[in-house]
C-alpha positions, 0 to 999 in steps of 0.5 A, a space after each residue: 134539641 139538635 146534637 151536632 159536632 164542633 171543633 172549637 178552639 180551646 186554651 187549657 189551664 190545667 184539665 180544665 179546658 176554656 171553651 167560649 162556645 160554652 159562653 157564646 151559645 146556649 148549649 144544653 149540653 157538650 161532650 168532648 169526643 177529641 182534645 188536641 191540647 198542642 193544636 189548641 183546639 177541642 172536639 165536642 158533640 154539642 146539644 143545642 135547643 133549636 136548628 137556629 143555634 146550630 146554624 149559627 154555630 156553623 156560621 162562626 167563623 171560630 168554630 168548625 161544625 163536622 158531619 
């Protein structure tokens, strides 16, 4: 398992944030840690299965991997 940290744009419908990294990558799980709702966006440490994951995360161009 690898945890990283993503900013990922987020459009939110109530409380409930959509969030295509969700649907993009197998993640194992995700926390969010930032909500910027006016910039569209929110923070998330994320655990993926494998470092491939994580670097293909990274590799998008949607997202922002930090740290």
């Amino acid at each position: 398992m690898v945890t990283i940290t993503v900013v990922s744009p987020a459009t939110f419908a109530g409380v409930v944030p959509s969030i295509d990294l969700l649907k993009d990558y197998q993640v194992v799980s995700a926390s969010s840690t930032a909500i910027d709702v006016a910039g569209g966006t929110i923070t998330l440490q994320v655990t993926v299965q494998d470092q491939a994951t994580a670097d293909a995360i990274a590799a998008d161009p949607k997202y922002t991997v930090v740290g």
